[in-house]
C-alpha positions as CSV (number, residue, x, y, z in Angstrom):
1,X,13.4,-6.7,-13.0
2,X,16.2,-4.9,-15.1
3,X,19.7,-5.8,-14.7
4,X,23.1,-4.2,-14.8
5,X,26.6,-5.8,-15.6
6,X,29.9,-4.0,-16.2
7,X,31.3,-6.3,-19.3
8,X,30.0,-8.0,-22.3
9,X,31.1,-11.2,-21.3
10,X,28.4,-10.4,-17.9
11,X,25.8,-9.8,-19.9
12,X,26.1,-13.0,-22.1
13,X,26.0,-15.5,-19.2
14,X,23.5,-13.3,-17.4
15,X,21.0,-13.9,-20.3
16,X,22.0,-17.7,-20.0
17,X,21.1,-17.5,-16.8
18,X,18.0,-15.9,-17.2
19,X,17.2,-18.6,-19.4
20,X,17.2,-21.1,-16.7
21,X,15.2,-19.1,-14.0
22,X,11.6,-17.4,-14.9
23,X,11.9,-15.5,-11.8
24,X,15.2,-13.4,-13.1
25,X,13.3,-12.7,-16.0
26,X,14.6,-9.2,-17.5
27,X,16.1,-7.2,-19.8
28,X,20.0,-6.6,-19.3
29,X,22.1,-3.7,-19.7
30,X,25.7,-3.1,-19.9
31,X,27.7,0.4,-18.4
32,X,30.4,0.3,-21.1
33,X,33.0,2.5,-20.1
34,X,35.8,1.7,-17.5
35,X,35.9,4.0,-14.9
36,X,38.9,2.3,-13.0
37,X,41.2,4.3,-15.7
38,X,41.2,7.5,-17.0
39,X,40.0,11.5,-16.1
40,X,37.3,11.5,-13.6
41,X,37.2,15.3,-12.5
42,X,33.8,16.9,-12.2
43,X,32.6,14.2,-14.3
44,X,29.1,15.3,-12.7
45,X,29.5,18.2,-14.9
46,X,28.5,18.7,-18.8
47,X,32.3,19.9,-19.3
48,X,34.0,16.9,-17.1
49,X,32.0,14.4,-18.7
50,X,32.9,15.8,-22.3
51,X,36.5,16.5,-21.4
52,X,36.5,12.4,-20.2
53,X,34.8,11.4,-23.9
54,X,37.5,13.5,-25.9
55,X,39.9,11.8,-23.6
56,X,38.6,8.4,-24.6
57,X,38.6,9.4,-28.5
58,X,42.2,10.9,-28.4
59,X,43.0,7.3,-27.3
60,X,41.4,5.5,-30.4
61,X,43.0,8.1,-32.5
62,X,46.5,7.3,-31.4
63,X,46.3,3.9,-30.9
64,X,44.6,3.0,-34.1
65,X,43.5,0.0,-32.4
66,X,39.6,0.5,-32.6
67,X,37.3,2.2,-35.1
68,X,36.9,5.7,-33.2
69,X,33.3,6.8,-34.0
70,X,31.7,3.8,-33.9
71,X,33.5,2.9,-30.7
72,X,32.4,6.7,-29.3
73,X,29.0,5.8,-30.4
74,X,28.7,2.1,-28.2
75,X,29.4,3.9,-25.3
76,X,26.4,5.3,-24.1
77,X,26.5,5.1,-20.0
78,X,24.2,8.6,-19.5
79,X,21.7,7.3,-22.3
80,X,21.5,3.9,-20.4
81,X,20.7,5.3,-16.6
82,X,17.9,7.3,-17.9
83,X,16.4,4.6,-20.4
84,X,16.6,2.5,-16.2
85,X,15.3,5.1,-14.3
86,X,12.5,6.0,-17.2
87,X,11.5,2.3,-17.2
88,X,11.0,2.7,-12.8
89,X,8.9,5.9,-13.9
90,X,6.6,4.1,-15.9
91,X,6.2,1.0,-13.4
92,X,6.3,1.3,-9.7
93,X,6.7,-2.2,-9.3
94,X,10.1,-2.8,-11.2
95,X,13.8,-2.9,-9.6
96,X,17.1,-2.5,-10.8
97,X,19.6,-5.5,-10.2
98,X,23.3,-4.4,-10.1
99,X,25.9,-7.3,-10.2
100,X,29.4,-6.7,-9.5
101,X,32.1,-9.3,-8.8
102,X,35.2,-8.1,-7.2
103,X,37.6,-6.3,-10.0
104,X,38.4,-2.7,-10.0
105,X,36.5,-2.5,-13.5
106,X,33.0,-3.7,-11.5
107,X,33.3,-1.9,-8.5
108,X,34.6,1.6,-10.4
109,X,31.2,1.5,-12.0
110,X,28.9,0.4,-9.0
111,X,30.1,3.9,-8.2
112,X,29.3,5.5,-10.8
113,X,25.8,4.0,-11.7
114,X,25.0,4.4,-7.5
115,X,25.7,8.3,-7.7
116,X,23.4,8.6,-10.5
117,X,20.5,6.9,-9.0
118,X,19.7,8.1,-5.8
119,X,16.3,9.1,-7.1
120,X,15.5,5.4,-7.0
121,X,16.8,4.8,-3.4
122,X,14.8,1.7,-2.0
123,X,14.1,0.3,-5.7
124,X,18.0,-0.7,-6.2
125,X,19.5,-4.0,-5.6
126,X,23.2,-5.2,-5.4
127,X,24.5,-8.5,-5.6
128,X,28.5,-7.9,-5.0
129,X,30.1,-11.7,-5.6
130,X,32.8,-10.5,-3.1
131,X,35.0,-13.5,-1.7
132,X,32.4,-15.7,-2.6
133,X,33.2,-19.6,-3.6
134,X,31.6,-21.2,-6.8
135,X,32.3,-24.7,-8.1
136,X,33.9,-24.9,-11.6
137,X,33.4,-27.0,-14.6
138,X,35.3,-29.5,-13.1
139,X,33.7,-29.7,-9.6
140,X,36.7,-27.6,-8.0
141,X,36.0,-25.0,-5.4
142,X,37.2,-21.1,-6.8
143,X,36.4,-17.6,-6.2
144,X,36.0,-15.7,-8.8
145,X,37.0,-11.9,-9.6
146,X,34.4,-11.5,-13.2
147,X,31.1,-13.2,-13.3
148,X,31.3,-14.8,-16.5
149,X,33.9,-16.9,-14.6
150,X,30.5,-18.3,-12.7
151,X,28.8,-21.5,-14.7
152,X,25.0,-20.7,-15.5
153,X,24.2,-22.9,-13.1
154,X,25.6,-21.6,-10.5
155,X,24.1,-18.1,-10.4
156,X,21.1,-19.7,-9.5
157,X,22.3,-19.7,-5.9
158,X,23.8,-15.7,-5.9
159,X,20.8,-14.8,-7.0
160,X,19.9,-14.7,-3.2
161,X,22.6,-12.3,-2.3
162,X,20.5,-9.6,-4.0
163,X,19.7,-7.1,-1.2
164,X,18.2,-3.7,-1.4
165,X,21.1,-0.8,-1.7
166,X,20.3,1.3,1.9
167,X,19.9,5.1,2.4
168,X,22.9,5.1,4.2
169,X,25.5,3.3,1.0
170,X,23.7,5.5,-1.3
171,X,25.1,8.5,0.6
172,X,28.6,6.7,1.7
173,X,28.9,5.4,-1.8
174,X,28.2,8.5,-3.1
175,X,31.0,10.3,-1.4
176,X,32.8,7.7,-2.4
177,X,32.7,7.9,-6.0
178,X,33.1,12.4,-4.9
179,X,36.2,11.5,-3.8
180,X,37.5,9.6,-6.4
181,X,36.6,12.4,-8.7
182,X,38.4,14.8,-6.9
183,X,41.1,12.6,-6.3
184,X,41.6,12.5,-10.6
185,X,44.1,9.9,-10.4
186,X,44.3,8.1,-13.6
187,X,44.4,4.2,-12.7
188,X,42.3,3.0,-10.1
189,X,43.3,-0.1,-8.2
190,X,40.9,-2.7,-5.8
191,X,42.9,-2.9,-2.3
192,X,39.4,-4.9,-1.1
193,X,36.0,-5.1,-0.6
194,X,35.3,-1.6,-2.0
195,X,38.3,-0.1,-1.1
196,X,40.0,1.6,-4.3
197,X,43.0,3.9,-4.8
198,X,44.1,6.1,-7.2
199,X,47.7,5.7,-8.7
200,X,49.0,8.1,-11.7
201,X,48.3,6.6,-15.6
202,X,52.3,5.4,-15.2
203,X,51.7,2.8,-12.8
204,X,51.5,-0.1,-15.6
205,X,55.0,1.0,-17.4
206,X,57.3,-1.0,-15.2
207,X,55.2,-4.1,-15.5
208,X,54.9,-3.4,-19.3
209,X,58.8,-3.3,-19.5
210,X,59.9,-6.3,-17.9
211,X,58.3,-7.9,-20.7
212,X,60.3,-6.5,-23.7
213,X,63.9,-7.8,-24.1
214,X,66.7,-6.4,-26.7
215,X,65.1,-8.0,-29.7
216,X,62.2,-6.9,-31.7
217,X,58.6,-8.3,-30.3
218,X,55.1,-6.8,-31.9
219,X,53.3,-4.5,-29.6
220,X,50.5,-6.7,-30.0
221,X,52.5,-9.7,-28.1
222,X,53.9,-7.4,-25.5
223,X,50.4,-6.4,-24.3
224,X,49.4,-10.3,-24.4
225,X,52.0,-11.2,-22.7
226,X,51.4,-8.5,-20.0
227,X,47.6,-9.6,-19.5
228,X,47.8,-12.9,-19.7
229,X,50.8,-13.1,-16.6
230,X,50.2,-9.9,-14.5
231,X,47.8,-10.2,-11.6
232,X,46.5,-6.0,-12.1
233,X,45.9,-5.4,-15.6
234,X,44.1,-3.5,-17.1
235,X,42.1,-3.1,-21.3
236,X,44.7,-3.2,-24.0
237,X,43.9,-0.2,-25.2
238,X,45.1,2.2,-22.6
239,X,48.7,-0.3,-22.2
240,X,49.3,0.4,-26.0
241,X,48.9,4.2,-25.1
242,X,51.4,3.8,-22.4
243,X,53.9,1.6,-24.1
244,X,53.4,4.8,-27.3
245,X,54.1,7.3,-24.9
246,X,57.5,5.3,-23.7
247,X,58.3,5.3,-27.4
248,X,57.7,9.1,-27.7
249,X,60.2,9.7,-24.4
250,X,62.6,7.4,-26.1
251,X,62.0,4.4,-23.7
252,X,61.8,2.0,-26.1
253,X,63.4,1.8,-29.6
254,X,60.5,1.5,-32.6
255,X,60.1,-1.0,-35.9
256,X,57.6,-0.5,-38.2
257,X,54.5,2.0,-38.5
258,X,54.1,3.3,-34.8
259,X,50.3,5.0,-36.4
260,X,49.0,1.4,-37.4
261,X,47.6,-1.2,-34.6
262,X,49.9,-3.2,-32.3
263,X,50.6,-6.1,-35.0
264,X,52.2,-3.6,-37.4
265,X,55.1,-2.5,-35.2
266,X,57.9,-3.8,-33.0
267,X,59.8,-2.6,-30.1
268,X,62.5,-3.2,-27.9
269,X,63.7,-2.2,-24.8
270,X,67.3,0.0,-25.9
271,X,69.1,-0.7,-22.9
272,X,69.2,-4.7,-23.2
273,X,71.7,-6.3,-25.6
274,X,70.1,-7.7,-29.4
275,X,70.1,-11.0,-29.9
276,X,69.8,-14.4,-28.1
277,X,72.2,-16.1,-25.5
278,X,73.4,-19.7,-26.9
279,X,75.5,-21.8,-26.0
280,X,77.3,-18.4,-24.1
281,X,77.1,-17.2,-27.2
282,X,75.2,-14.0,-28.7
283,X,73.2,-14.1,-32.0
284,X,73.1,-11.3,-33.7
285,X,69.5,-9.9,-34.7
C-alpha cells in the first residue's frame, strides 16, 4: 500500500498512524507543490510545466523568504508519480491510497495526481475526509478541513472510507483539472465538495489591507495576522509577493530593506493617519 498526502504536516501523523495499524502499513509520499495558486496553463506540457517552475523560483527570488535552489530542488511532484506508478509496475498487487481533507490546497492536487494516473485506473484509492466529524483531544465533536487536525487515533476509523477511484471520476476528474488549466486563473478557491473556482492572483490584497493601519508593522506580522484571522488563506509566501507588488504600485508606503525577508521591513497603509488615538488624542509616530 503507498500513500499520498498533500502537506508535511499529513505525512507526519499519517506515519503515526501507521504505527498503530499493521494493515496501513506503507511507505508515504507527499505532492509538494500547491496547485490552488499560481499558472496552470498547459501544465500537461514540457513548456507549461517549466514556465509554472520559473514562476515558482521568481517568487523565492523576490521574496527572499526561502532558500531558492534548495526549495526548487524539494519539489519534485513529476519524479514522485513515476517513482508510484513504477512501484505498481513492479507489483501487481500494490495500491495507491490518496487522502484529501476538504481545503483548496488538498483537493487542487487530487486533481493533479488523478490526471496523471489514469494508467492505474482500478488500483487507486481515495479517502476524501469531506464533512466528516472526528472527536478532538478534548472529546469535542469537529470537522476538520487538514488531516493533521485528526488525532492518530482516529484515522483508524477513515481508514474505511478508502474506496477505489471509478472509470468514470478518472475521466470527470480529469476534465476537471482540463478545465482548470485552461481556466489559468491564479488563486483557486473550494466553493464545496470538489467544486473549485478560479479568481485572479489579487483576490487576497483587500483582505491583506485591512490589516495594516498608518503606523509601521513588519511584513512578517501583517502576513500572521492575515493567516491566523482570515477564513481563505493561503502560504505566506505568495501573500508577501502580493503585499511587494502593492509596494511597487505605491499601495503601501515601505521601511526598511524591501529585498530581505518579511522581518526586515515595515509597511503602512499611506492613506490612514500615523500614530495612535488616546485619549482623542493622536501620538505622533
Amino acid at each position: 500500500m503507498i500513500h499520498v498526502v498533500f502537506n508535511a504536516a499529513d505525512k507526519h501523523v499519517l506515519e503515526q498512524v501507521i504505527a498503530l495499524d499493521a494493515t496501513l502499513e506503507g511507505p508515504v509520499f507527499q505532492i509538494m507543490d500547491d496547485y490552488a495558486v499560481g499558472p496552470l496553463n498547459k501544465l500537461d506540457t514540457p513548456d507549461g510545466w517549466q514556465a509554472r517552475r520559473n514562476w515558482w523560483q521568481a517568487l523565492l527570488q523576490i521574496t527572499a523568504e526561502y532558500p531558492v535552489q534548495e526549495t526548487m530542488d524539494m519539489v519534485q511532484d513529476k519524479l514522485t508519480l513515476h517513482t508510484l506508478l513504477k512501484q505498481l509496475e513492479e507489483d501487481a498487487n500494490e495500491v495507491i491510497w490518496i487522502w484529501a481533507a476538504q481545503n483548496k490546497h488538498d483537493v487542487c492536487g487530487y486533481y493533479w495526481s488523478i490526471s496523471q494516473m489514469a494508467a492505474a485506473s482500478g488500483r487507486v484509492f481515495i479517502l476524501y475526509l469531506n464533512n466528516l466529524p472526528f472527536i478532538n483531544e478534548k472529546g469535542g465533536i469537529f470537522y476538520p478541513t487538514w488531516l493533521h487536525q485528526i488525532q492518530p487515533k482516529e484515522f483508524l476509523k477513515a481508514k474505511k472510507l478508502a474506496r477505489p477511484v471509478t472509470p468514470s471520476e478518472f475521466e470527470i476528474d480529469g476534465d476537471e483539472w482540463a478545465r482548470l488549466c485552461a481556466d489559468n486563473q491564479m488563486v483557486r478557491l473550494l466553493e464545496g465538495g470538489k467544486k473549485i473556482i478560479g479568481k485572479p492572483e489579487s483576490f487576497y490584497d483587500n483582505a491583506l489591507l485591512s490589516y495594516l493601519t498608518g503606523d509601521f508593522q513588519k511584513a512578517h506580522r501583517i502576513i500572521q495576522t492575515f493567516l491566523a484571522k482570515e477564513r481563505e488563506t493561503t502560504g505566506d509566501l505568495f501573500l508577501l509577493w502580493r503585499l511587494k507588488q502593492l509596494v511597487a504600485a505605491n499601495a503601501l508606503e515601505l521601511r526598511g530593506d524591501i529585498e530581505k525577508s518579511s522581518k526586515e521591513f515595515e509597511l503602512r497603509n499611506p492613506q490612514l493617519p500615523m500614530g495612535k488615538k488616546k485619549g482623542g488624542d493622536v501620538e505622533k509616530a
